[in-house]
Short mmCIF file of the C-alpha atoms (twelve columns), coordinates in Angstrom:
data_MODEL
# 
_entry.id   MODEL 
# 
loop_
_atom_site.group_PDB 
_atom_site.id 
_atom_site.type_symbol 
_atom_site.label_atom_id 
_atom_site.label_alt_id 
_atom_site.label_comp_id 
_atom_site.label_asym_id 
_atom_site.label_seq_id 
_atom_site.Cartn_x 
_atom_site.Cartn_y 
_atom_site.Cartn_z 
_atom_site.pdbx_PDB_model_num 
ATOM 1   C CA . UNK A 1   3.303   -25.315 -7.693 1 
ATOM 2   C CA . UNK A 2   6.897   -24.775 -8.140 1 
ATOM 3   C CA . UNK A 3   10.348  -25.839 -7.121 1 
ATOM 4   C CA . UNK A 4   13.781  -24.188 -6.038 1 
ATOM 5   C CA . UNK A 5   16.648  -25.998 -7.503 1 
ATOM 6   C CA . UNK A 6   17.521  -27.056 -3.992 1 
ATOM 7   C CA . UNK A 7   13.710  -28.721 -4.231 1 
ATOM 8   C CA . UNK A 8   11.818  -26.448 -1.440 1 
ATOM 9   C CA . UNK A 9   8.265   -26.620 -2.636 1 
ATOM 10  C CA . UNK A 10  7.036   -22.820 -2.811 1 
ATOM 11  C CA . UNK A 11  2.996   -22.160 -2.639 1 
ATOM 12  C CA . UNK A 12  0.982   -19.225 -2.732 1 
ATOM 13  C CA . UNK A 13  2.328   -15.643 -0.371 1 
ATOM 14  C CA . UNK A 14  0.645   -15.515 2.781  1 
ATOM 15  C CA . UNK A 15  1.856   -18.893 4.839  1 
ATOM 16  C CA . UNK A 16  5.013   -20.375 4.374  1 
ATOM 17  C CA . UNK A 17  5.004   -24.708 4.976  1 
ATOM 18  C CA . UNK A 18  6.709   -23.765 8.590  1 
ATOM 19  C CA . UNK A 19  3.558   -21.755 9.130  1 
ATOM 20  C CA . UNK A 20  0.872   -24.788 8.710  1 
ATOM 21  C CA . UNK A 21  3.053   -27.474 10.185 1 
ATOM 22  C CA . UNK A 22  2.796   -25.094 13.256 1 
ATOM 23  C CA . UNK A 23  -0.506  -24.604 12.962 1 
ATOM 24  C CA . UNK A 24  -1.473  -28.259 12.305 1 
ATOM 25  C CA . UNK A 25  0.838   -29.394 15.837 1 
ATOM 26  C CA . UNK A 26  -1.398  -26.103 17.594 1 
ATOM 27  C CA . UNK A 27  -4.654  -27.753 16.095 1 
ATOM 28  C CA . UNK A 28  -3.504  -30.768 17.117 1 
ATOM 29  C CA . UNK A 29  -2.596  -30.653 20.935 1 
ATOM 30  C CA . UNK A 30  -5.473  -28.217 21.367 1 
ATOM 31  C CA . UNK A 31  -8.297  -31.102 20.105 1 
ATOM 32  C CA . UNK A 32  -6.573  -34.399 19.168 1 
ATOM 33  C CA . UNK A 33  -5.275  -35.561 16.105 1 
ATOM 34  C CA . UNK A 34  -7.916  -37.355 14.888 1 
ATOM 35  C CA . UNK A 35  -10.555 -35.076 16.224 1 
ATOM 36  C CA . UNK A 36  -8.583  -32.412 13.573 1 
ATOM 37  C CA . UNK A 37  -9.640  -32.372 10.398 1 
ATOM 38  C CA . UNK A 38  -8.427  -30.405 7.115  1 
ATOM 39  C CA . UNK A 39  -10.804 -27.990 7.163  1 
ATOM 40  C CA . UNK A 40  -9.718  -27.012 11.366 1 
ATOM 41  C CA . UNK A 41  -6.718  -25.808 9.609  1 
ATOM 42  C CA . UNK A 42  -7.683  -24.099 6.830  1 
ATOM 43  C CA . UNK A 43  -9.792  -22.614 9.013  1 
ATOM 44  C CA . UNK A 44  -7.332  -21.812 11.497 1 
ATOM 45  C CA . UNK A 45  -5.076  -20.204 8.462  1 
ATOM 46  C CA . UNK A 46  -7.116  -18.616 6.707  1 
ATOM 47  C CA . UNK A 47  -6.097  -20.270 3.585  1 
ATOM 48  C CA . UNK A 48  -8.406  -23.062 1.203  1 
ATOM 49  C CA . UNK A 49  -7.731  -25.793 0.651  1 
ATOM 50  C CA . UNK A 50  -5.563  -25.656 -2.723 1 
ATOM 51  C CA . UNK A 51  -3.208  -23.579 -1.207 1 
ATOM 52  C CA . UNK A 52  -2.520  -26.013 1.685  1 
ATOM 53  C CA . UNK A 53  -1.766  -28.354 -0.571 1 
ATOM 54  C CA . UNK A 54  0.725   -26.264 -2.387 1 
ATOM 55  C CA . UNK A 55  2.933   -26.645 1.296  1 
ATOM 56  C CA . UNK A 56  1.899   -30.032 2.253  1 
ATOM 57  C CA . UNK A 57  0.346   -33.481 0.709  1 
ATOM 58  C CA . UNK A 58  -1.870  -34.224 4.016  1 
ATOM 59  C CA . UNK A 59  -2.725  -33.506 7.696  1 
ATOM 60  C CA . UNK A 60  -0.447  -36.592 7.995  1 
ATOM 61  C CA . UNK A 61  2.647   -35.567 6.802  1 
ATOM 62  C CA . UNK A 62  2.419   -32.755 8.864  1 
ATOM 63  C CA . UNK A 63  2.137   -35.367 11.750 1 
ATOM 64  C CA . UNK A 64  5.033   -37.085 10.295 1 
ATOM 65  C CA . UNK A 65  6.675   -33.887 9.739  1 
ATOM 66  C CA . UNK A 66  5.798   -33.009 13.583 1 
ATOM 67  C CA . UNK A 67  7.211   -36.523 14.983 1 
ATOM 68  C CA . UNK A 68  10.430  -36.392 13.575 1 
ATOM 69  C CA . UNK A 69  10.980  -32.944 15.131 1 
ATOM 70  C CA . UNK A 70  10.132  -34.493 17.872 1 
ATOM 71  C CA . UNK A 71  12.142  -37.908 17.753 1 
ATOM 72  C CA . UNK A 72  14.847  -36.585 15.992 1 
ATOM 73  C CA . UNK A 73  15.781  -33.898 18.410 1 
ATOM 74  C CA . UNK A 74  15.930  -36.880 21.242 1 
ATOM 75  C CA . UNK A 75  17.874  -38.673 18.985 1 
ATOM 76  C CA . UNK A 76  20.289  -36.732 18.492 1 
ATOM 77  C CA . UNK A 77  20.893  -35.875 22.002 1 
ATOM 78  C CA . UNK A 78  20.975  -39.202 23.083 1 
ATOM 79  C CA . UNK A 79  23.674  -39.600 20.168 1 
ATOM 80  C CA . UNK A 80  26.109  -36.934 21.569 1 
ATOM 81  C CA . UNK A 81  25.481  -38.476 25.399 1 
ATOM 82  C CA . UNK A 82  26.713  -41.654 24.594 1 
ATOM 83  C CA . UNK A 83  29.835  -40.319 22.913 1 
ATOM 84  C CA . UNK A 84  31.082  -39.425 26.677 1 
ATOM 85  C CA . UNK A 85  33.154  -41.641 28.502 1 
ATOM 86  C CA . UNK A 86  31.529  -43.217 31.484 1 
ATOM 87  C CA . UNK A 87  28.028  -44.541 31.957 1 
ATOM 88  C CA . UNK A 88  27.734  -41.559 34.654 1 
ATOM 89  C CA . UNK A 89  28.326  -38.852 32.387 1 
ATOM 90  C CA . UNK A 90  26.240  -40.340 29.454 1 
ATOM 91  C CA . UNK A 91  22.789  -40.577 32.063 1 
ATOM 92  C CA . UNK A 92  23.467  -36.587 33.234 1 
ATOM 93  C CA . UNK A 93  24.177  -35.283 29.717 1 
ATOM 94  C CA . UNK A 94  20.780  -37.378 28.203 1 
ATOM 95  C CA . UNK A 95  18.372  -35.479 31.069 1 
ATOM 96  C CA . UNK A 96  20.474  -32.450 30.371 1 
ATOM 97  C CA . UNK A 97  19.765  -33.064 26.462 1 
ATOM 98  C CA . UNK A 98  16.212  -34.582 26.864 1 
ATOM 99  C CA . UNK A 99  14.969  -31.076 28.606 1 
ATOM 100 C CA . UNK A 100 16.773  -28.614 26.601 1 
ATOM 101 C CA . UNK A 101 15.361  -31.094 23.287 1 
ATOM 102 C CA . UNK A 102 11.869  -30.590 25.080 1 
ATOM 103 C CA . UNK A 103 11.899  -26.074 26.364 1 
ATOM 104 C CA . UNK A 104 12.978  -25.919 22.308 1 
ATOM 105 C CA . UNK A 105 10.551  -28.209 20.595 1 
ATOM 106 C CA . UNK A 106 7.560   -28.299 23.397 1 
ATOM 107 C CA . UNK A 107 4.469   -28.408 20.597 1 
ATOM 108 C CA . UNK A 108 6.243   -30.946 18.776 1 
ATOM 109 C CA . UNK A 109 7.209   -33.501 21.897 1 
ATOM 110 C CA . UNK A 110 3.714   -32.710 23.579 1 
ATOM 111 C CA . UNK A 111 2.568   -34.137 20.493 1 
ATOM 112 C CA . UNK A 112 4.344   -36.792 21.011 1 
ATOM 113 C CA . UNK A 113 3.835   -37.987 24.591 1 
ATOM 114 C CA . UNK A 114 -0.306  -37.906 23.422 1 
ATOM 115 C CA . UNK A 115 -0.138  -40.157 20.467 1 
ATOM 116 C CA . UNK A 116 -2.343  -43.018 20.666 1 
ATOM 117 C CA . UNK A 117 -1.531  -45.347 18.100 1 
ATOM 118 C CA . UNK A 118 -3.831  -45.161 15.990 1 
ATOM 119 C CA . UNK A 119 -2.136  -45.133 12.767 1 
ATOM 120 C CA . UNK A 120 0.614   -46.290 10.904 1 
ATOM 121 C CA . UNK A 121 2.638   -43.116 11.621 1 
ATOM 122 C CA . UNK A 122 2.092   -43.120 15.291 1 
ATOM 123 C CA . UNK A 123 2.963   -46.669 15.901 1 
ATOM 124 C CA . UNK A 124 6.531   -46.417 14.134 1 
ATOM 125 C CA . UNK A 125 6.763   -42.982 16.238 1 
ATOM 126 C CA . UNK A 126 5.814   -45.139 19.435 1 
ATOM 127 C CA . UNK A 127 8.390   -47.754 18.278 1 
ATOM 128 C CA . UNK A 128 10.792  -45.350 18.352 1 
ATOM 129 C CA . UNK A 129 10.272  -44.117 21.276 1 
ATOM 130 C CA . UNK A 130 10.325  -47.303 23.108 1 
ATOM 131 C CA . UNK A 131 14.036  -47.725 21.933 1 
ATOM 132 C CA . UNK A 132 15.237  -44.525 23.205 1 
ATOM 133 C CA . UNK A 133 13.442  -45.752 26.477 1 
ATOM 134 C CA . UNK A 134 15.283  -49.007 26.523 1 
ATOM 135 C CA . UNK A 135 18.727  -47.514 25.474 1 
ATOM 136 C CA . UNK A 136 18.151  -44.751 28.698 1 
ATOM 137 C CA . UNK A 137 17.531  -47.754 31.027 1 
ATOM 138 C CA . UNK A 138 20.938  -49.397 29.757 1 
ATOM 139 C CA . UNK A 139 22.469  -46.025 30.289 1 
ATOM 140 C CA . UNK A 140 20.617  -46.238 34.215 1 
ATOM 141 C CA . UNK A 141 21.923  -49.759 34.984 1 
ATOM 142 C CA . UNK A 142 25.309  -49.089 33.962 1 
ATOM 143 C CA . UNK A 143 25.562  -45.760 36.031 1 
ATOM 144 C CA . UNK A 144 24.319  -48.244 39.109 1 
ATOM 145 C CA . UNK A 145 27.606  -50.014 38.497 1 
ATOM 146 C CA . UNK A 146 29.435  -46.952 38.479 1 
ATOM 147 C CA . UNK A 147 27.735  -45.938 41.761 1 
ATOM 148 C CA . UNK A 148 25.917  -43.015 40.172 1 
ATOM 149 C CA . UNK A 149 22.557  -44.505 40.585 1 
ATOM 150 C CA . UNK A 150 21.354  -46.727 43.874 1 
ATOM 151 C CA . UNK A 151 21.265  -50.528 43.480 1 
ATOM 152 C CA . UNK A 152 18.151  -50.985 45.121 1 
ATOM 153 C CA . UNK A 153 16.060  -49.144 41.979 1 
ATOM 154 C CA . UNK A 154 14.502  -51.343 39.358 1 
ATOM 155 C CA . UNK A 155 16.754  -49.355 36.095 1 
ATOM 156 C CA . UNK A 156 13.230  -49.330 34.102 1 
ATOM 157 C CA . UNK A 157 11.434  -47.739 36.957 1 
ATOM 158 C CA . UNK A 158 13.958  -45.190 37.472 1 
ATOM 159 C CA . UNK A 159 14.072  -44.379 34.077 1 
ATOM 160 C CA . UNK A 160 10.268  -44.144 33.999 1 
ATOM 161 C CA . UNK A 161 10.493  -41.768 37.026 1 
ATOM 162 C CA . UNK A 162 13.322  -39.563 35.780 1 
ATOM 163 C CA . UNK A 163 11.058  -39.214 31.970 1 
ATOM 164 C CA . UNK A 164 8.207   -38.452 33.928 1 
ATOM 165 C CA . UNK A 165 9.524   -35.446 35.630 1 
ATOM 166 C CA . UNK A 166 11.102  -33.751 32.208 1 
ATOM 167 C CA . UNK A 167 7.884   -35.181 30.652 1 
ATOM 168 C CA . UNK A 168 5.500   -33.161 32.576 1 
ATOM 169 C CA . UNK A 169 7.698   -29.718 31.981 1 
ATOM 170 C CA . UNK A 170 5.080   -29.666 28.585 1 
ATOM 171 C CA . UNK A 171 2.335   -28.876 30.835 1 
ATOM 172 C CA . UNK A 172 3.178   -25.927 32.643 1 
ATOM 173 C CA . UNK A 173 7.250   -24.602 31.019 1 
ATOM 174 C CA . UNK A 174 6.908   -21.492 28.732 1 
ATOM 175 C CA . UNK A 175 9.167   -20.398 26.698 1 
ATOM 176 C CA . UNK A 176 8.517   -17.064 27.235 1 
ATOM 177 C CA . UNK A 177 8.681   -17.261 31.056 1 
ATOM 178 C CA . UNK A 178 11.207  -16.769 33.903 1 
ATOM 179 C CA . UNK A 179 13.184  -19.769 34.001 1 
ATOM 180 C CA . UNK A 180 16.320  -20.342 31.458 1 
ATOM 181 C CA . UNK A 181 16.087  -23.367 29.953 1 
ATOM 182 C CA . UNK A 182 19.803  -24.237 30.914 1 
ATOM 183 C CA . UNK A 183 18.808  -23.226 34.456 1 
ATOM 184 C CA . UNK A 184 15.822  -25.710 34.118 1 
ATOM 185 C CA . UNK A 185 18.243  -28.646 32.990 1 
ATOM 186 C CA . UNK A 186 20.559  -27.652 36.215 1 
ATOM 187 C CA . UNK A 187 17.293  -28.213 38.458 1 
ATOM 188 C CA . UNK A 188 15.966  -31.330 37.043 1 
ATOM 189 C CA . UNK A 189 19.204  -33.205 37.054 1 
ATOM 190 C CA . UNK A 190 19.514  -31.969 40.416 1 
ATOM 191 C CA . UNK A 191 16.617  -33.307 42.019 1 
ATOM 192 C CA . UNK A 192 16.880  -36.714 39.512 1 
ATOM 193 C CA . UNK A 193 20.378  -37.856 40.446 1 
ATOM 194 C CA . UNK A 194 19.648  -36.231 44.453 1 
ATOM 195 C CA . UNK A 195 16.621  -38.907 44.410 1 
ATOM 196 C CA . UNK A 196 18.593  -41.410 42.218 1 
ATOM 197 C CA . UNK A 197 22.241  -41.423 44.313 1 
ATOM 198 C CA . UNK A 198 22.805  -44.320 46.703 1 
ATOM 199 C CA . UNK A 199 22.067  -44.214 50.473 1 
ATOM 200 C CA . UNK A 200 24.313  -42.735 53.335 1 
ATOM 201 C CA . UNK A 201 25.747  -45.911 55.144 1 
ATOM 202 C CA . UNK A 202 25.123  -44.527 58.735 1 
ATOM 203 C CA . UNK A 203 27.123  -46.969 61.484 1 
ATOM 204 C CA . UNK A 204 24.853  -48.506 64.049 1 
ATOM 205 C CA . UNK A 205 25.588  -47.499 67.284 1 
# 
């Protein structure tokens, strides 16, 4: 095995380490990570075993590698939402982040959303998760101040219901289908904040 200067570990031609961490997330969504073993994706790429170990040290780090894909990308979005000014903006550009994050990186956060927990890795994944969760349903309560978001919603429910709308887009978006992914953000805010916006006050008669 050898090194760039810039310390990119190059293997053997054929498969590239982009290649098998793509193939390992495939390999694992299709059967479960635990239910995947070495030789699936060796299999799977044609390659033995020594030359998946010139790319990568073990199915987990391409887990790990997977995960922060994943995490990072939500992250990150959820970094440039709360750089806006009001609570109301922050909550529409974090669902407009969340689903573009999830129409570019669908293996990776499917991935995510099906970990169980059973290892080291996936628990500080799940950890992490949990505080981008809990940071969203600060972001929902404050928009309810603001008037964004109905009073009457529990802010963790609410945040649970908006997450489980862009959540299930990783069972039936593709990529390679009709709708844009910007066009996709458009809808889901839509119908979040339609469902999430405080009742008419209709005079009694």
């Amino acid at each position: 095995m050898t090194s760039t200067p810039g310390g990119v570990r190059r293997g053997r031609p054929g498969h590239d380490r982009a290649d098998i961490i793509r193939a390992g997330v495939e390999l694992f969504n299709e059967q479960g990570y635990d239910a995947t073993s070495v030789s699936d994706l060796t299999g799977r790429l044609g390659l033995s075993k020594a030359a998946l170990y010139h790319h990568v040290d073990s199915k987990e780090q391409i887990l790990q590698v997977a995960l922060e894909d994943a995490l990072g990308g939500l992250e990150h979005a959820l970094d440039d939402a709360l750089q806006h000014p009001t609570a109301s903006e922050r909550l529409t550009a974090i669902i407009r982040g969340a689903v573009l994050v999830l129409t570019e990186r669908q293996p990776q956060v499917t991935l995510l959303l099906r970990l169980r927990g059973n290892s080291d890795i996936e628990t500080a994944a799940l950890a992490r998760r949990r505080r981008f969760d809990h940071t969203v349903t600060d972001l929902v309560r404050a928009a309810q101040s603001e008037g964004l978001v109905r009073q009457d919603l529990d802010a963790g429910v609410a945040t649970r219901l908006i997450f489980g709308m862009i959540n299930s887009l990783v069972e039936w978006y593709r990529a390679d289908g009709p709708v844009e992914p910007e066009h996709l953000a458009d809808d889901v805010l839509a119908v979040a904040l339609s469902g999430l916006a405080p009742r008419p006050r209709f005079a009694r008669a």
